[in-house]
C-alpha positions as CSV (number, residue, x, y, z in Angstrom):
1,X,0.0,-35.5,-5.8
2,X,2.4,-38.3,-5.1
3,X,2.6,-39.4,-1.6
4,X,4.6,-41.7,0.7
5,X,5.2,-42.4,4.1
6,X,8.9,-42.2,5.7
7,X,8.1,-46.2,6.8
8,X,6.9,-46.9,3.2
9,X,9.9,-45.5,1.9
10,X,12.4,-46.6,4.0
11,X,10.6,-50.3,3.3
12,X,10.7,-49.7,-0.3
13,X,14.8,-48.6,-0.3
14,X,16.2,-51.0,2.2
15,X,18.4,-53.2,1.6
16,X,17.8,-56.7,-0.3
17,X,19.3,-60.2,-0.2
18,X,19.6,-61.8,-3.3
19,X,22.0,-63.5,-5.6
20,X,24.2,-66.4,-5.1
21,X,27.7,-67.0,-5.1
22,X,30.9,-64.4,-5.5
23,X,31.9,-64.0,-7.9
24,X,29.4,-66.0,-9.5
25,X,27.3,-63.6,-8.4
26,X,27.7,-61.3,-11.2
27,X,24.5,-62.2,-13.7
28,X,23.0,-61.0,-16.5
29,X,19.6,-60.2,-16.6
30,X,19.6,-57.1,-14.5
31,X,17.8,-54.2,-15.6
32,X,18.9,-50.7,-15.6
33,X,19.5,-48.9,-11.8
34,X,17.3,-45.7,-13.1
35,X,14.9,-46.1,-15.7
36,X,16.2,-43.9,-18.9
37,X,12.8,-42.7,-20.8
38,X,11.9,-40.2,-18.0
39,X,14.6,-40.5,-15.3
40,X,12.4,-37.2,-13.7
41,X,9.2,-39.0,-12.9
42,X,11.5,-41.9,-11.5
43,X,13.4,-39.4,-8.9
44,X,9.7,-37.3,-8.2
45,X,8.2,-40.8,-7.4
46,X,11.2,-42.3,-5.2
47,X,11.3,-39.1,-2.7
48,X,7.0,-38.7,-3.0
49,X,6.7,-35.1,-4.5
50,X,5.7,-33.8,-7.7
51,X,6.6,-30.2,-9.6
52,X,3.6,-28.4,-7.7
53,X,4.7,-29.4,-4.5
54,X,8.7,-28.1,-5.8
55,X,7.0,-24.6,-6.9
56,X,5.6,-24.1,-3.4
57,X,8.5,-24.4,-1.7
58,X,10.1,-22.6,-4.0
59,X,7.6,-20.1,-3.7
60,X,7.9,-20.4,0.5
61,X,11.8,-20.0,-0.2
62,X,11.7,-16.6,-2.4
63,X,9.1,-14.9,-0.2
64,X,11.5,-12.5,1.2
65,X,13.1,-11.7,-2.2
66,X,16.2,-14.2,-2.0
67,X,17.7,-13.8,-5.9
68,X,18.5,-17.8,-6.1
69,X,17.2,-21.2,-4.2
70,X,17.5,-24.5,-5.0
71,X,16.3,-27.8,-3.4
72,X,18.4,-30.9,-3.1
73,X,17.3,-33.9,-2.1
74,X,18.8,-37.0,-1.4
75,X,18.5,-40.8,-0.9
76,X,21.3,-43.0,0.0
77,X,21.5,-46.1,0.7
78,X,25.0,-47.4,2.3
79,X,26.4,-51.1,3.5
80,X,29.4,-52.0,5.3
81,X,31.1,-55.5,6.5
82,X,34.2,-56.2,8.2
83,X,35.6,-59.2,8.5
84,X,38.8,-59.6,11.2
85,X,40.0,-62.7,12.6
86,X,38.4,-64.8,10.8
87,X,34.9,-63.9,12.4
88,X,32.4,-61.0,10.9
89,X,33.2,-58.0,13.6
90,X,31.1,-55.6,12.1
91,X,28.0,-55.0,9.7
92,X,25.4,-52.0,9.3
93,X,23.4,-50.6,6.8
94,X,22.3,-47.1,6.9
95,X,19.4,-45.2,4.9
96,X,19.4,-41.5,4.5
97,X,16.8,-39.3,3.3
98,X,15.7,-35.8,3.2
99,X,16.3,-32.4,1.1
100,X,18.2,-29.3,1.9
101,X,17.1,-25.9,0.8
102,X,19.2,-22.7,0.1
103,X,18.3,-19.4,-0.7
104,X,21.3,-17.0,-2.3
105,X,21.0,-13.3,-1.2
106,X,24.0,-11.3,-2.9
107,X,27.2,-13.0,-0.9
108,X,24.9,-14.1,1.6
109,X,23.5,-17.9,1.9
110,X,20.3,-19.4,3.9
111,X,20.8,-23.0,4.7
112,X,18.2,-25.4,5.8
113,X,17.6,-28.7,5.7
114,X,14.6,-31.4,6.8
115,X,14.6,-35.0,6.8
116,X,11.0,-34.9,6.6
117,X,10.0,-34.1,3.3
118,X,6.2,-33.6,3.6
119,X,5.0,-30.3,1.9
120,X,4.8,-28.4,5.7
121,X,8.0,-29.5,6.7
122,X,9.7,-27.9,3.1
123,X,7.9,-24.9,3.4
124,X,9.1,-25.1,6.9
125,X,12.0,-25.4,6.4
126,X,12.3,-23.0,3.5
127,X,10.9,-20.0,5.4
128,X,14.0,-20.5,7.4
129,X,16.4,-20.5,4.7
130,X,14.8,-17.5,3.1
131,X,15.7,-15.7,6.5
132,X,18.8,-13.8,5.1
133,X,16.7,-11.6,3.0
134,X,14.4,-8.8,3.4
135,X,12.8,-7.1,-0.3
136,X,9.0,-8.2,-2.2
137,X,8.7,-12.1,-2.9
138,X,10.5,-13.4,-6.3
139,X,7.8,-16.1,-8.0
140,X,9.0,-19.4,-8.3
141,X,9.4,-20.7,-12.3
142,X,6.5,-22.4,-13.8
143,X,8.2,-24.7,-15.5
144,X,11.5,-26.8,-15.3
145,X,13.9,-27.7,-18.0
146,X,15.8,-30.9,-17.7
147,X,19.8,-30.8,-17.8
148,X,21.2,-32.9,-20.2
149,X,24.0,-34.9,-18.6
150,X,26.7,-37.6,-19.5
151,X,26.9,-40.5,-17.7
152,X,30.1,-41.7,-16.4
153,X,29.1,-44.8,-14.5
154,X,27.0,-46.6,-16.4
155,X,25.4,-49.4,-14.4
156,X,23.6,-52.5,-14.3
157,X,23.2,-54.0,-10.9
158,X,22.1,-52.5,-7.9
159,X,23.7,-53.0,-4.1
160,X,20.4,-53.8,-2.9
161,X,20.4,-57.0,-5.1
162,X,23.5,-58.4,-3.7
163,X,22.8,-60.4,-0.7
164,X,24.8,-60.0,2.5
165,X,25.6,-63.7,2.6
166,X,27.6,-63.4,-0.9
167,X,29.3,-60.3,0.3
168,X,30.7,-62.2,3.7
169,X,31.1,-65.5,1.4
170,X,33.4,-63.1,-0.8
171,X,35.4,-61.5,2.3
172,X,36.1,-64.6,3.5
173,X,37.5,-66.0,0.5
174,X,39.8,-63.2,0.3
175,X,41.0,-63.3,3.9
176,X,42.0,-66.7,3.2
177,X,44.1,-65.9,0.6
178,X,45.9,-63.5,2.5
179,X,46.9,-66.1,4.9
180,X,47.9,-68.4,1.9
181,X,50.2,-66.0,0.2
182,X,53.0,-66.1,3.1
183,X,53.7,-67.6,6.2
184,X,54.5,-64.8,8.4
185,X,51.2,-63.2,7.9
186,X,49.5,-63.4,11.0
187,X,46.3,-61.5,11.4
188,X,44.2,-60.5,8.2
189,X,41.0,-57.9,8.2
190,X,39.0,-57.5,5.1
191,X,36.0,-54.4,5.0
192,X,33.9,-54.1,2.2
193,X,31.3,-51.0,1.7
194,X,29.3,-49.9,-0.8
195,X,26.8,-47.0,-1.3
196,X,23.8,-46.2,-3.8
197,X,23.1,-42.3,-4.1
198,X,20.2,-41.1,-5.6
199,X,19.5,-37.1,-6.2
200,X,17.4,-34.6,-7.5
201,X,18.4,-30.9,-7.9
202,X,16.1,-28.3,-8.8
203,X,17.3,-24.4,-8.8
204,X,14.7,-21.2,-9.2
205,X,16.6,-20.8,-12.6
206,X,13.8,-23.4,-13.9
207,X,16.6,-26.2,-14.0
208,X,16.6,-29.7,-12.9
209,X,19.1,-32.7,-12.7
210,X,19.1,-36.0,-11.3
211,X,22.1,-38.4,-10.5
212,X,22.3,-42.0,-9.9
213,X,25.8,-42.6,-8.0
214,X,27.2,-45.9,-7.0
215,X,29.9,-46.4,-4.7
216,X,32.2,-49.4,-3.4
217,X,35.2,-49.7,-1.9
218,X,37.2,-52.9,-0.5
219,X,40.4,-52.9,1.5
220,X,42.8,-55.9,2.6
221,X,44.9,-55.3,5.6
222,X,47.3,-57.8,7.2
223,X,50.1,-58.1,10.1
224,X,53.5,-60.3,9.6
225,X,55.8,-61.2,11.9
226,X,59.2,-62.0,11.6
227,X,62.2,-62.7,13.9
228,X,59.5,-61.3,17.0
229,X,59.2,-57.6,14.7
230,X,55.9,-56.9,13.0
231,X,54.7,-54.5,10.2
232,X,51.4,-54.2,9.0
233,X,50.0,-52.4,5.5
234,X,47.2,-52.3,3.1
235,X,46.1,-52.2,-0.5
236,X,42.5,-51.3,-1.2
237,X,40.2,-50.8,-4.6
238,X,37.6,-48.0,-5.0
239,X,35.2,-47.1,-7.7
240,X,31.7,-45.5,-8.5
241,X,30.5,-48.6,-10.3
242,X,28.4,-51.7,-9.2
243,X,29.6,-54.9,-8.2
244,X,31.0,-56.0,-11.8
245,X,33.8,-54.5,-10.8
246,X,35.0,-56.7,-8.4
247,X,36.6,-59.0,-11.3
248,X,38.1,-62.4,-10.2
249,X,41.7,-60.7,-11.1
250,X,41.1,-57.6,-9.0
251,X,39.8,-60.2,-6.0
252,X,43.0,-62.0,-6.2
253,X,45.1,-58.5,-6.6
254,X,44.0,-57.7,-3.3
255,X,45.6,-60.1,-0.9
256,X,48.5,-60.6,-3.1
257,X,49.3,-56.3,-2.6
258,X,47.8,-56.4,0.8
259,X,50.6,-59.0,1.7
260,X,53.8,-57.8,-0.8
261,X,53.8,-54.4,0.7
262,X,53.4,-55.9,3.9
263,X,56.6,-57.9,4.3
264,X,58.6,-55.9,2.2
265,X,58.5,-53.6,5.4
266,X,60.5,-56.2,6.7
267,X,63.9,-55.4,4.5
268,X,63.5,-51.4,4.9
269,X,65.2,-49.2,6.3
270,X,65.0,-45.7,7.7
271,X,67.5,-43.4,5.3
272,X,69.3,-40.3,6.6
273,X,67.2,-37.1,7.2
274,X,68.5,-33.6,4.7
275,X,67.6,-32.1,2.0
276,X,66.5,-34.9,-0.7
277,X,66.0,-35.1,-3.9
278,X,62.6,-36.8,-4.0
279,X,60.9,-39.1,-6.7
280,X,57.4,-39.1,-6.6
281,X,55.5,-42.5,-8.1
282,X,53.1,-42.8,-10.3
283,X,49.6,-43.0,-8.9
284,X,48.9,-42.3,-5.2
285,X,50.9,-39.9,-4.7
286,X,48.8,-37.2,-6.7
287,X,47.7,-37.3,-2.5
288,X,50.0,-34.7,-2.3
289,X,49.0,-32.7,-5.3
290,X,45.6,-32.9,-3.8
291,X,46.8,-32.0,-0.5
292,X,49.3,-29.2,-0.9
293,X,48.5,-27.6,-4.2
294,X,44.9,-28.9,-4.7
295,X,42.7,-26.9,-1.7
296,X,45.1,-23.6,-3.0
297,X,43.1,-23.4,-6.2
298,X,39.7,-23.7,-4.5
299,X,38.0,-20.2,-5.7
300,X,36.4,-19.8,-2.2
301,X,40.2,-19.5,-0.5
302,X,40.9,-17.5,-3.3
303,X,38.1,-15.5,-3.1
304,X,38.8,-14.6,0.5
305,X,42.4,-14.0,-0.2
306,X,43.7,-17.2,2.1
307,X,45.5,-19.3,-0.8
308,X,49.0,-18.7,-1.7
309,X,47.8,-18.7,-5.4
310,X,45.1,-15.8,-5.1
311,X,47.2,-13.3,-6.8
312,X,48.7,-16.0,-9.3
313,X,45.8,-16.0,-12.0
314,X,47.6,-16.5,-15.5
315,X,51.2,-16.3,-14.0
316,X,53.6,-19.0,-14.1
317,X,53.4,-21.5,-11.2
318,X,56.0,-24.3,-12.3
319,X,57.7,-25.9,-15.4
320,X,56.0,-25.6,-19.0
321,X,56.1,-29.5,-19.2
322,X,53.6,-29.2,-16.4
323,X,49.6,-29.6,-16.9
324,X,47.4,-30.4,-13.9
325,X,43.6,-31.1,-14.4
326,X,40.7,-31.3,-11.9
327,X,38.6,-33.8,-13.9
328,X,34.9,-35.2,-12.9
329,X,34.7,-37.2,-15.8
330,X,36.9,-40.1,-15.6
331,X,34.8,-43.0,-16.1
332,X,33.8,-45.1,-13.0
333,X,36.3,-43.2,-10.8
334,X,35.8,-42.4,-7.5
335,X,35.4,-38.5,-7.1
336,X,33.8,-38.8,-10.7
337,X,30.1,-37.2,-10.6
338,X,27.8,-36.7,-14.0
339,X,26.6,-33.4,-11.9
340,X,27.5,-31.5,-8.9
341,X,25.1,-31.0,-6.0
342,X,24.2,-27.4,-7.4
343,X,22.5,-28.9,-10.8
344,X,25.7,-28.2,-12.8
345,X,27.0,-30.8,-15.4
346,X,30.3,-32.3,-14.5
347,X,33.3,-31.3,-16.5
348,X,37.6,-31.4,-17.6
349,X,38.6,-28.4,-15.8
350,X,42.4,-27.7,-16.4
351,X,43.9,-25.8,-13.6
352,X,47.5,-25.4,-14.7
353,X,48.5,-25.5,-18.7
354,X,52.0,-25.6,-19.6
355,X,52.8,-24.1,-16.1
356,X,50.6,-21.0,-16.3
357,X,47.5,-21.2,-13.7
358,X,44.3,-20.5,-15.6
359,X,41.9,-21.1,-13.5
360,X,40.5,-22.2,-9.9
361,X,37.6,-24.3,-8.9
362,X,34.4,-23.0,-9.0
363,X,31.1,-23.2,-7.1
364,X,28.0,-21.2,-8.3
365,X,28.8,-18.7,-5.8
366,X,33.0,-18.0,-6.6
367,X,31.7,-18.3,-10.5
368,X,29.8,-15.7,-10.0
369,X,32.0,-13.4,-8.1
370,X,34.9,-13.9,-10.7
371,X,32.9,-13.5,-13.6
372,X,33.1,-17.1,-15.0
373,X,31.0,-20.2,-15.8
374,X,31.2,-22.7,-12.4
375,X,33.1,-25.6,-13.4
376,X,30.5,-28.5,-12.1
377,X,32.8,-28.7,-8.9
378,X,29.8,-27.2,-6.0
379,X,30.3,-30.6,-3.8
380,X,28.3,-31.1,-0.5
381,X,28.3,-34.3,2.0
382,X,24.7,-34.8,2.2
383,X,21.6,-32.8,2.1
384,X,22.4,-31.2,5.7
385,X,25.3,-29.4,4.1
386,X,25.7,-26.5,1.7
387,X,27.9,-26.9,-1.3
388,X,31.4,-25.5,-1.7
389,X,34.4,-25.5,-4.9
390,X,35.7,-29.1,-4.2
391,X,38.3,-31.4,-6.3
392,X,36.9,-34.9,-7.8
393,X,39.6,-36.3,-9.2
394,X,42.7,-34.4,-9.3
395,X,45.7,-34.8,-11.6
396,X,49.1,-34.2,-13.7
397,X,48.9,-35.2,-16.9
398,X,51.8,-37.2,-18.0
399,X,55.1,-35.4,-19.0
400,X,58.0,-35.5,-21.8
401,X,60.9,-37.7,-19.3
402,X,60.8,-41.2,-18.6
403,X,60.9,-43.2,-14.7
404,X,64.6,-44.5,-15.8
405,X,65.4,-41.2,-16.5
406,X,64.7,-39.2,-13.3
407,X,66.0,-42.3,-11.4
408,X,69.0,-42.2,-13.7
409,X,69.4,-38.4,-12.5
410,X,69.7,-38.8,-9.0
411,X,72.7,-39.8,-6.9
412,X,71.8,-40.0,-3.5
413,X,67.7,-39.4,-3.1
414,X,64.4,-41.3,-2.2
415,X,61.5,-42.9,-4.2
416,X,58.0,-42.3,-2.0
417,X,55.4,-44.9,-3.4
418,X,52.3,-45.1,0.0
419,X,51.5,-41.6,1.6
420,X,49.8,-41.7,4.9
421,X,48.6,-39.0,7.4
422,X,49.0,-36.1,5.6
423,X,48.8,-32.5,7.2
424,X,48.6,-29.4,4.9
425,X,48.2,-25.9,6.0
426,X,45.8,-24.5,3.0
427,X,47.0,-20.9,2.9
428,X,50.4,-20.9,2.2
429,X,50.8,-24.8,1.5
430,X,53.0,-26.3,3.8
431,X,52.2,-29.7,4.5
432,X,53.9,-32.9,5.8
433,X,53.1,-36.2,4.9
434,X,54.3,-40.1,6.3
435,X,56.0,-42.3,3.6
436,X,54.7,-46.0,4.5
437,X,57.2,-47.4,2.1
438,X,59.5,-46.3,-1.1
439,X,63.1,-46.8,-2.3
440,X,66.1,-45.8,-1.5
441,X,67.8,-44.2,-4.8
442,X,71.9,-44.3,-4.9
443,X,74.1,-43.5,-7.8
444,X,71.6,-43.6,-10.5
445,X,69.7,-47.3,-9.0
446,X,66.8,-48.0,-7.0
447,X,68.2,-50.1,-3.9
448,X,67.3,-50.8,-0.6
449,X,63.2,-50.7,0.6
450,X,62.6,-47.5,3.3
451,X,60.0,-47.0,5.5
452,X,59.1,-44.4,8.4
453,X,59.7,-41.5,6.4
454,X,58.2,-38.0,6.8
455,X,58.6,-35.2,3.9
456,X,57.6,-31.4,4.7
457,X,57.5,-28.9,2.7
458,X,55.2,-26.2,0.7
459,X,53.2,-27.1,-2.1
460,X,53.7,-24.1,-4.3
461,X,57.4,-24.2,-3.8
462,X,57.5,-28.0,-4.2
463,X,55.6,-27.5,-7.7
464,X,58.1,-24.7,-8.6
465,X,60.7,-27.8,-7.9
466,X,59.6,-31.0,-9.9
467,X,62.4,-30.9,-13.0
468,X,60.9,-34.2,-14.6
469,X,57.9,-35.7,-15.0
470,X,57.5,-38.9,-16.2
471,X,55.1,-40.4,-18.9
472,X,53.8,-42.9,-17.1
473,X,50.6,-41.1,-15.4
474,X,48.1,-43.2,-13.5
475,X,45.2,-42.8,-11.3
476,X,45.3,-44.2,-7.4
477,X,43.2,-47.2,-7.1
478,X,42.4,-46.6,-3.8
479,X,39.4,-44.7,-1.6
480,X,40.1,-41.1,-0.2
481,X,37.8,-39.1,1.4
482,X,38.4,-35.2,1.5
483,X,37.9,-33.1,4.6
484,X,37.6,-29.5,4.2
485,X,34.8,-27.2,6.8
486,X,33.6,-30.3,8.6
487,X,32.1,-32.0,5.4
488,X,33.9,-35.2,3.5
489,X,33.1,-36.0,-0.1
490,X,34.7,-39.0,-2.3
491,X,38.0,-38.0,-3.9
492,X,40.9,-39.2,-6.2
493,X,44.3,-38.2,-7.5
494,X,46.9,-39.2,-9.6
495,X,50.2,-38.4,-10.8
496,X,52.8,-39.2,-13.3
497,X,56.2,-40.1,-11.5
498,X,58.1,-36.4,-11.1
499,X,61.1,-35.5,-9.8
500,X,61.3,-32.9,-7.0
501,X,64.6,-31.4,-6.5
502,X,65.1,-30.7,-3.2
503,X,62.5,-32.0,-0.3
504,X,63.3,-32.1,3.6
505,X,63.1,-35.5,4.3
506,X,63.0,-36.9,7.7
507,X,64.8,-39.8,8.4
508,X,67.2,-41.2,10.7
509,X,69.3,-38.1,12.6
C-alpha cells in the first residue's frame, strides 16, 4: 500500500522558485505536468492510496445499501500577488487536499468530506455519507475501468516552477507601463493568480477519471484624473493554461486596455433613461446570457419547477437565427474542463437550436430523473461540496446580420460593451445589470462614450427580443466566477453582438 504523510505531502506539492526572467521565463525543456503512460498510478501515488484502499471505502460507503457513491479527491495548489502602489501589498499561497464522498439513495444524497485521507478517516467519513440509506450492503466493484478523455489544455510548465521573484518582476513591469501609457493615470494595481488542480474520480459504477487543471488569471486596474474628476476601470486575461500564455503581446495588451477604457470614462456621458433599444457587444456581454437565461436551463431548477423554462422543453424560446451552446470544450478556456467532478467526459451541449430549447444542463442526478445521458456539466467548488448542473463556458453562436447593420437599424438606442454587478432572479429571470462603459447610438451612428448605466429586465423576454445577431461572435477574455448555493466554480461566456429591441435603460431622469 502507498502511504504518505499530510507533512510529506504538503512538502512534496508546495510551491517552487525557479526560473529567470519574464517573459524570458518561458523555456523549453519542461516535461509534461502529468505523466501520460499511466496518468492513474500518477494521481493514486500523489494523494497516497491504491485501488484496495478505494474498494474499502467503497465498501464502508454501500454498507447500508446506497444505489451510487463516488469518491473525489482533490489537490490544489493556488498563488496570488498583488502589486498596488508601486509596492507588493499582498502574496499567499494556499494548498488544499482531501476527498469528498457521496452516496446516492433514490433522490436522496449523503455528503461527506475529510481532509485527512488516511484509510480510517475515509471509512469514517463514508459511514457518514452512507447515512441516508437503510437496506443489505451493495459490494463495491472489483475492478475499475479508466475513462477515456480529451484534453483541452494541454500543458507543459507547471506553476510550481515559476519563481515568485519572476512573477513580481513581471507585475512590476506591467504597472509601469500603465503609468507610461498616459499622464492622468495616477494609481495603478496589478494581481496575478494562478492555480494547479489535480483530481481523481472514482464512482461504484467501476469508473475512474483523473484531471489535471491549470488556472491563471491577471488583471490591470488604474485611476485617472482629470480637471479634479476621477474614473477608474479594468481589463484582465484568464485562461486554463500555464504560463506560455502570458505572450509579450498579451503583457503589453493589458495596460494599454486597462488605461483606454479608463480615460475614455472621462468623455461619457449618462444618456436619458426609457425604453431602449439596446446593442449588445461582442464578447463579455454573453455575462448576461449567463446571468439571466443561463441558471434557467440548469435541470436542477427545472427539475423542481423554479425556472421560467421548465415547461418550455422543445418549444420555441426566441428567433430561428438563434443557437446558444453550453460548451466545456473550448480549448484553454476558462470554465473549460476535460471531465466534470462526477467522472463524466466534458462535452458541446446545445441548449437552444434555431430557437427551439432542446435541452437543459445536466448533473448525474437531473440525467437521471429526465431520462437522458448527463451532459459532463456535475461542477463542484472543492472536495467539501457536492456537485450540481453548472455552465462552463456559455454561448451564442454567431448569427446571419452584421455590427453595421444592427447599428445602422437604430435611431436613438445604446451600445453596452463592460457589465458589472449583475443581479438576476433565477426563476422567472429578471435581472439588472451596471454598464461600466458603451456608446451612445443616434440616427444610424455610434457617437458619444456613456457610462453609469443600469439595464433591467427578464431574460426570457429579453431573448424573445434580440432581432439581429451579428456574425462577429467572440469569447470574454476575462475571469468570472459563478455563484450559485454557496459554491463558486470558473466560468465564461460569450456572445455575438445582438440587437434587443426594447430594454429599460436607466439613465439620467
Amino acid at each position: 500500500m502507498l502511504s504518505m504523510s499530510r507533512r510529506d505531502f504538503v512538502k512534496v506539492t508546495g510551491t517552487g522558485l525557479a526560473l529567470a526572467t519574464l517573459p524570458g521565463f518561458i523555456r523549453s525543456g519542461f516535461a509534461s505536468v502529468v505523466p501520460g503512460d499511466n496518468p492513474y498510478n500518477f494521481y493514486f501515488q500523489r494523494f497516497g492510496i491504491d485501488e484496495a484502499m478505494v474498494r474499502k471505502v467503497m465498501a464502508e460507503a454501500l454498507h447500508y445499501g446506497g444505489d451510487y457513491c463516488d469518491l473525489f479527491f482533490q489537490n490544489q495548489l493556488s498563488n496570488s500577488i498583488r502589486l498596488q502602489d508601486n509596492i507588493v501589498s499582498s502574496a499567499s499561497t494556499n494548498v488544499t487536499l482531501g476527498v469528498g464522498i457521496r452516496v446516492l439513495k433514490g433522490d436522496q444524497t449523503g455528503y461527506s468530506f475529510t481532509e485527512d485521507i488516511s484509510l480510517e478517516s475515509m471509512k469514517a467519513a463514508a459511514r457518514t455519507a452512507a447515512g441516508i440509506a437503510s437496506g443489505s450492503a451493495k459490494a463495491a466493484p472489483q475492478t475499475f475501468n479508466s475513462t477515456k478523455l480529451m484534453n483541452y489544455y494541454d500543458t507543459e510548465i507547471s506553476y510550481e516552477d515559476v519563481g515568485v521573484k519572476d512573477k513580481v518582476g513581471m507585475l512590476q513591469a506591467i504597472n509601469d507601463d500603465v503609468f507610461k501609457e498616459d499622464p492622468r493615470v495616477i494609481k495603478a494595481s496589478v494581481n496575478f493568480s494562478d492555480s494547479e488542480n489535480y483530481i481523481l474520480v472514482v464512482n461504484s459504477e467501476g469508473g475512474i477519471a483523473t484531471d489535471y487543471q491549470p488556472m491563471l488569471r491577471i488583471s490591470v486596474g488604474c485611476t485617472a484624473e482629470e480637471n479634479g474628476m476621477r474614473e477608474n476601470n479594468y481589463f484582465d486575461f484568464s485562461a486554463r493554461d500555464d504560463i506560455r500564455f502570458l505572450t509579450e503581446e498579451r503583457l503589453k495588451r493589458l495596460p494599454r486596455e486597462a488605461v483606454a477604457r479608463t480615460v475614455k470614462l472621462f468623455e461619457a456621458q449618462t444618456p436619458p433613461a426609457g425604453e431602449l433599444p439596446v446593442v449588445l457587444s461582442a464578447g463579455s456581454a454573453g455575462i448576461l446570457l449567463h446571468e439571466a437565461i443561463g441558471h434557467g436551463m440548469e435541470a436542477d431548477f427545472n427539475r423542481q419547477g423554479i425556472s421560467v423554462f421548465s415547461e418550455m422543453m422543445n418549444k420555441k424560446v426566441c428567433e430561428d437565427f438563434i443557437t446558444i451552446v453550453d460548451n466545456g470544450t473550448n480549448p484553454h478556456v476558462r470554465g473549460t474542463i476535460n471531465v466534470d467532478d462526477e467522472g463524466i467526459p466534458s462535452q458541446e451541449t446545445v441548449l437552444v437550436e434555431n430557437g427551439v430549447l432542446k435541452t437543459y444542463i445536466h448533473d448525474r442526478i437531473s440525467a437521471k430523473h429526465y431520462g437522458v445521458e448527463p451532459t459532463g456539466s456535475g461542477r463542484r467548488e472543492s472536495f467539501k461540496h457536492y456537485p450540481m448542473p453548472r455552465m462552463r463556458n456559455t454561448y451564442m453562436r454567431s448569427g446571419p446580420h452584421e455590427f453595421d447593420e444592427m447599428i445602422a437599424s437604430v435611431d436613438y438606442g445604446i451600445v453596452a460593451d463592460q457589465f458589472t454587478n449583475g443581479q438576476v432572479n433565477i426563476g422567472p429571470g429578471d435581472f439588472t445589470f451596471y454598464v461600466k462603459s458603451g456608446s451612445l447610438i443616434e440616427n444610424g451612428k455610434i457617437t458619444a462614450p456613456i457610462k453609469d448605466v443600469n439595464i433591467i429586465g427578464n431574460g426570457p423576454d429579453v431573448l424573445k427580443k434580440i432581432t439581429m445577431v451579428a456574425n462577429d461572435m467572440k469569447m470574454a477574455e476575462g475571469g468570472w466566477t459563478c455563484g450559485k448555493n454557496g459554491q463558486g466554480v470558473p466560468v465564461s461566456q460569450g456572445m455575438p453582438s445582438v440587437l434587443v429591441s426594447s430594454i429599460t435603460v436607466g439613465g439620467r431622469g
